[in-house]
N, C-alpha and C positions, 0 to 999 in steps of 0.2 A: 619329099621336100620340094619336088617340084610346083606344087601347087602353091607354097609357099612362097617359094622363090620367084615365081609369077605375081601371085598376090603383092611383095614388096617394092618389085619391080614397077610394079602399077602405081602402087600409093608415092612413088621416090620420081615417076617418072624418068628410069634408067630402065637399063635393061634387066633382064632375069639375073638373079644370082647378085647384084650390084647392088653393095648396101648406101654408097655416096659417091660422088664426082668431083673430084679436082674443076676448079672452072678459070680458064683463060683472060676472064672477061674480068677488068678492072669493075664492070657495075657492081653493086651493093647487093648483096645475097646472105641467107641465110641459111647453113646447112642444117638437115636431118639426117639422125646416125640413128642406124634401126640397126637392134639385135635381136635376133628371134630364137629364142629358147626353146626346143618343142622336145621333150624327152622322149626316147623313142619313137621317132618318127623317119629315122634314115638310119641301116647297119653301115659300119666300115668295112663289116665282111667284104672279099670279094665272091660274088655271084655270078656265073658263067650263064648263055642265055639259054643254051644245053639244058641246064639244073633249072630253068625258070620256063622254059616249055616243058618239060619232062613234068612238071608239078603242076603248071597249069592245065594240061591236057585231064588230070583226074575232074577237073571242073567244065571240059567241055558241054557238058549235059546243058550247063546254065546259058549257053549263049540263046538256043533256040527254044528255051521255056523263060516265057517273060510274064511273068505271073502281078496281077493287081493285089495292093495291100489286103489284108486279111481284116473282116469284123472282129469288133471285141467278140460280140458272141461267137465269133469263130475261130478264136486263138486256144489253142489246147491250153497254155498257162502264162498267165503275165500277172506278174507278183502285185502291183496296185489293184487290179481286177480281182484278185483273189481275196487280198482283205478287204476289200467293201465284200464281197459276197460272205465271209465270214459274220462282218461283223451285222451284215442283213440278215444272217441263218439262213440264206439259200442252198437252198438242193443242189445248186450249181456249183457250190464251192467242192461237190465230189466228184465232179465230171471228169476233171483231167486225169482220174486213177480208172476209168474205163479206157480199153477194154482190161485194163490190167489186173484189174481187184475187181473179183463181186462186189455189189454198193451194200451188203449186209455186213460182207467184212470191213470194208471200207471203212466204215460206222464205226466200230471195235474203239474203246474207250484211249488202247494204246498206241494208237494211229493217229490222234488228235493232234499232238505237238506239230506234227509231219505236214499237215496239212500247209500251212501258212507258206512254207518254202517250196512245196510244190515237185514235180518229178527230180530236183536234186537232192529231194530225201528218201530217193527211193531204198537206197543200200539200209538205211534204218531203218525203214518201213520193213525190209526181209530181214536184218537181226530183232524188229519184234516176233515179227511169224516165225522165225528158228526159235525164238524163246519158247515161245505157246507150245509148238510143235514136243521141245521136248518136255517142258509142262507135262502137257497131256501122256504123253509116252510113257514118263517116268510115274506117272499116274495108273499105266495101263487106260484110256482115255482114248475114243475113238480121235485121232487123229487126221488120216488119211483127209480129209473133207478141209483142211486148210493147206494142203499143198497145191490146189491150183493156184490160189492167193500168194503161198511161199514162189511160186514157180512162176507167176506174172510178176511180183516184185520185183524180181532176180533178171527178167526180160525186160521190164522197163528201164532199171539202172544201165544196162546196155545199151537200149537204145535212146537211152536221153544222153549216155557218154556218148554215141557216135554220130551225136550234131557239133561236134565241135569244128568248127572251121573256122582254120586259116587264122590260129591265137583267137578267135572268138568263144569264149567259154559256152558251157550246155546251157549251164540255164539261162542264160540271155536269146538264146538261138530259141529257147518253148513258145515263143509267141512267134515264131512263125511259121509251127506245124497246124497245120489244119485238123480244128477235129472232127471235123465230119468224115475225116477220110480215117481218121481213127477207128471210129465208131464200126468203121468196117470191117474191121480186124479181127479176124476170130483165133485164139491161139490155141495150139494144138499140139499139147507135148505127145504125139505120138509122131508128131510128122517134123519139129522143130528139134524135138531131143535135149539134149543138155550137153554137150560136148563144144558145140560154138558160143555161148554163155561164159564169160569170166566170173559174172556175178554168183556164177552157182557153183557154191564150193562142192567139195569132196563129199560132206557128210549130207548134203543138199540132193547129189545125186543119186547115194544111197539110198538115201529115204524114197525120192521118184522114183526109184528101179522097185523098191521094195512094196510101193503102193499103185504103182502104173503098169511095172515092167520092163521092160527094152524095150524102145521108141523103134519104129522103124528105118528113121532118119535121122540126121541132126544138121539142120541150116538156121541162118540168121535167121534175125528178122529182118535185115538191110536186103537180104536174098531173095527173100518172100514178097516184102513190099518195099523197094527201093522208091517207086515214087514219093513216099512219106518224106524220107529225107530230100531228096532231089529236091522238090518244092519246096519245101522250109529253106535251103539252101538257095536254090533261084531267087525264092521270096526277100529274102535277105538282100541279096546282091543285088538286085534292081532297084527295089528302095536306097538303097545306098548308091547305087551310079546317080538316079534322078535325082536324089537330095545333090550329090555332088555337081550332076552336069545345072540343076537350076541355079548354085553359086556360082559358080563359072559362067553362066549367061549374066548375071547380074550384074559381075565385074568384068564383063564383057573380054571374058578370057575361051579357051578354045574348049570346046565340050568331048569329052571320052566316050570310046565306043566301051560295050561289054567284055572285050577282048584286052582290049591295052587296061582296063580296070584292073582285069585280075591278074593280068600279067604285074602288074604295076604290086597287085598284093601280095602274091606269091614269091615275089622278089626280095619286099620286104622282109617279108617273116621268114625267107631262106637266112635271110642274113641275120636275123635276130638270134633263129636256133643257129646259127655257126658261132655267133659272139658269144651264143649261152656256152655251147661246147667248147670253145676256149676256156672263156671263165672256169668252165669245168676243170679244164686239164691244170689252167694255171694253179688255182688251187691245191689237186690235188699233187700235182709238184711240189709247190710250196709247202702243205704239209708233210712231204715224204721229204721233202729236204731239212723240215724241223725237226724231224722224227730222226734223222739221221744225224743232225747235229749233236742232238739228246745224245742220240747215243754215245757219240765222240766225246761229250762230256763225259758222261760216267767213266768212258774207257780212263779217260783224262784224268780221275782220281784215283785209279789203281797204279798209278806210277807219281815218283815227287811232283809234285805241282806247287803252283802258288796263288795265293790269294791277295788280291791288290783292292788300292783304294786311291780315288782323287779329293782334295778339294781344289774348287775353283773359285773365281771373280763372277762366275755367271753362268749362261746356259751354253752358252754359243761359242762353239771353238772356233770359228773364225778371228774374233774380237773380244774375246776373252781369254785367262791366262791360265797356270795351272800355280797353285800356292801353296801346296803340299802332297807328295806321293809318298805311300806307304804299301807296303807286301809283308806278309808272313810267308815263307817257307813251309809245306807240310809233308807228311810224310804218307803212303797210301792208308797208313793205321789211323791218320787223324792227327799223329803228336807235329805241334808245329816245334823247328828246330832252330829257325833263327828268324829274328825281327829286323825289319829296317825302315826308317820315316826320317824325310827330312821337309822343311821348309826352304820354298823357291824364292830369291829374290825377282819382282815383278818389274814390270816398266812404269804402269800407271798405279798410282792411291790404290789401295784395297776399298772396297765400295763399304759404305755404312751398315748395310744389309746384312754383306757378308761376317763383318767383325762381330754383327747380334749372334749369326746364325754358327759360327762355330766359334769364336774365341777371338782369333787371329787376330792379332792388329797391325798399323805398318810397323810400328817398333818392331816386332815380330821379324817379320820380312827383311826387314832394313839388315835388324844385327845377327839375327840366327838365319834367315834365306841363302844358299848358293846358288848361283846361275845358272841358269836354266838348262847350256848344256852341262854342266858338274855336277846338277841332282839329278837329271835324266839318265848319265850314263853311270851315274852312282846304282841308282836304280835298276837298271838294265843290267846292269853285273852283277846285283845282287838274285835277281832274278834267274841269270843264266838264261838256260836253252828250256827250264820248265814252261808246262803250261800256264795260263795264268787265267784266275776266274775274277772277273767283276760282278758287280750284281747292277742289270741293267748295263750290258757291258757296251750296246753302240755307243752312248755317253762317251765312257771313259776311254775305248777306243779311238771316236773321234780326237780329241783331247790330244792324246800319247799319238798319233798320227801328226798332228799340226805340231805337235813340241818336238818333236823326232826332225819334221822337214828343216824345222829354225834350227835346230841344235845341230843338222845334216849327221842324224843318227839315225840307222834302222832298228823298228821293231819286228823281231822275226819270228817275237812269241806265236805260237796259238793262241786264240783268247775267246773262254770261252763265258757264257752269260748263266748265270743262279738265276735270275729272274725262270726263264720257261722250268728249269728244270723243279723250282717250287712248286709253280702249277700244274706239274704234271703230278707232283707228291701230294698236293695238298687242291685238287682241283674247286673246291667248296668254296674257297676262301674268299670274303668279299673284297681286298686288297692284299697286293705283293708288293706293298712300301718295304722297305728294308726296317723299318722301326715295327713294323706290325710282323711282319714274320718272325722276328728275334724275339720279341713277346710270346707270340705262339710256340717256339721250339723252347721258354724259357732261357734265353740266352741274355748276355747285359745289353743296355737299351744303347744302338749306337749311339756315335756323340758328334756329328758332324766333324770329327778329327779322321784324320785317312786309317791312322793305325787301328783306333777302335773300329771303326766301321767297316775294316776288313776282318776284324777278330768275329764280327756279328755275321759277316755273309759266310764266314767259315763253319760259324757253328749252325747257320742255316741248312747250308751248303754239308754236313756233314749228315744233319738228321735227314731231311732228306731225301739223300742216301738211303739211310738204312730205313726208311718208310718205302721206299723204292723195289729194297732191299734185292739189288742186282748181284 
């Protein structure tokens, strides 16, 4: 963000970092308020300078090779280059799979698709030749004569994954390996092996040992010709400091040596993979804290529990009220053993909405409501020390939290939620509305009343269970 934060600095005429200024001066001014959006462009990680020399030093190489842009005809593969040569039928659109493929296999009818994307389809290009390979086998079919082909395939996936620098994916890094220095490449599974290869599986090896023999060796190909990479790599980062240091002359800001570039890079993407491995952990907590919730539910219906319901005035418990609570009592068989509902007297009108969507009316409220705290601790009694399940339970949680503080009662239930526990029974399902699962388990269609609609997450909430079947 520094170059940003320079960049704004310029245009605002303040300093770095300064998006506006206060001004002292009674003259007549008009301010500019700049926010600059830029996703990914700065971690919150923190990054020690330890971790950021420790990572730059694998790029020393680049400082003292400062290499001129590459010709098109000298870029092993750049994807606009490649479809004009396609769609011209040149010969040249099979270059970039030397030294990798003989140009007769190359040719091969099922190698065609592959072509257009270039060395990032080299892994399909080797599950055709494993195809063919065992083709031919299962054929009885001289085979052995397409595993150089299988065995370059298998080496280029390799060595096109190991231009990835610094979050720069591979195939964007193709254009700027040299191929003339390709061309130089002679591969040699007798001196290479198959051992430093990920690309070559178990049955891949097999087959080499079984048509080659035992290699005498096994090294990369980063081992053999590191300058390949190295250069591609250089090649990249100089075009990219000159493209940068020529903007930074332009808006006559200070120009970057090679050194503070990559330090600058390597910084960033420390902190990008720290924030990734966060995200990781958090997640994976978060789901092992679902997963352990789950569990606590089910635990939670093997003993009395209860099944509850709200209606409300709206969504929002801050400013909204509750207008009727209702619980069944159940028993861990499923029999429920007693019922309880009652209607709350409110402070404000019952809204229009609400009296469409369940019934209620203020007459309602007025003559059959009790006070908020006399239905809550009605409620609460009736409940006891059971669990209690909502369906979509933060809702009704929040709700019985805000009515508890007014009423200065505690809820001390557990409370646990039907929603996850559905979708872990029924994971397919295109919605977990409380009306579409009651349908699905055959149960009656709730009715925006507390009572029935605890009678519906209970028969939700029952099956399952036994879909579950814990």
């Amino acid at each position: 963000m520094g170059f940003l934060n320079n960049l704004v600095g310029k245009l605002l005429g303040a300093d770095s970092g300064e998006a506006s200024k206060s001004s002292s001066s009674s003259t007549p001014h008009s301010e500019l308020t700049v926010t600059v959006t830029y996703s990914g462009t700065q971690s919150t990680a923190a990054v020690s300078d330890a971790e950021v020399a420790a990572a730059a030093e694998r790029h020393v190489f680049v400082l003292a090779n400062e290499l001129a842009p590459l010709k098109t005809a000298d870029q092993w593969f750049e994807e606009a280059t490649q479809k004009r040569r396609l769609h011209d039928g040149s010969e040249k659109a099979y270059e970039w799979l030397m030294p990798f493929l003989p140009l007769e296999v190359a040719k091969y009818e099922q190698l065609k698709p592959y072509l257009t994307w270039g060395p990032n389809s080299a892994g399909g290009i080797a599950k055709e030749l494993r195809a063919l390979v065992r083709d031919r086998r299962k054929a009885k079919q001289p085979w052995a004569e397409l595993m150089p082909a299988l065995y370059g395939a298998c080496v280029l996936a390799d060595f096109t994954a190991s231009l990835e620098f610094e979050g720069r994916q591979p195939h964007s890094m193709t254009q700027y390996v040299d191929i003339r220095e390709l061309r130089e490449v002679r591969l040699d599974y007798a001196t290479m092996g198959y051992q430093c290869f990920e690309a070559l599986g178990k049955t891949d090896a097999k087959w080499m040992v079984e048509a080659f023999g035992e290699p005498a060796e096994h090294q990369t190909f980063d081992a053999l010709w590191p300058h390949i990479r190295h250069n591609a790599v250089s090649r990249y980062c100089w075009e990219e400091l000159r493209s940068a240091n020529e903007t930074a002359q332009a808006l006559g800001l200070p120009q970057q040596t090679m050194r503070g570039w990559i330090h600058e890079l390597v910084k960033r993407n420390i902190g990008y993979h720290k924030e990734w491995l966060e995200r990781v952990a958090a997640r994976e907590a978060h789901l092992t804290e679902k997963s352990a919730d789950r569990d606590a539910a089910w635990a939670a219906t093997r003993i009395p529990f209860a099944v509850a319901d709200l209606e409300t005035t709206g969504l929002n418990a801050e400013s909204d009220e509750i207008i009727e609570l209702a619980a069944v009592l159940v028993e861990p068989d499923g029999s429920v053993t007693r019922e309880f509902s009652t209607l709350v007297r409110i402070q404000r009108p019952v809204p229009s909405e609400i009296v469409r969507l369940t019934g209620i009316t203020q007459e309602d409220v007025d003559s059959m409501g009790k006070p908020l705290p006399e239905a809550l601790s009605a409620f609460l009694e009736h409940i006891g020390e059971r669990p209690v399940f909502f369906h979509n339970a933060p809702f009704d949680r929040s709700f019985l939290l805000m009515a508890a503080s007014q009423a200065k009662l505690k809820l001390r239930n557990t409370v646990h939620d039907t929603l996850p526990l559905a979708r872990q029974a029924w994971p397919s399902l295109g919605t977990y509305k409380l009306s579409a699962l009651a349908e699905h388990v055959g149960a009656q269609a709730p009715s925006h009343r507390a009572l029935g609609d605890a009678k519906a997450a209970l028969a939700v909430l029952l099956t399952a269970r036994s879909k579950v079947a814990l």
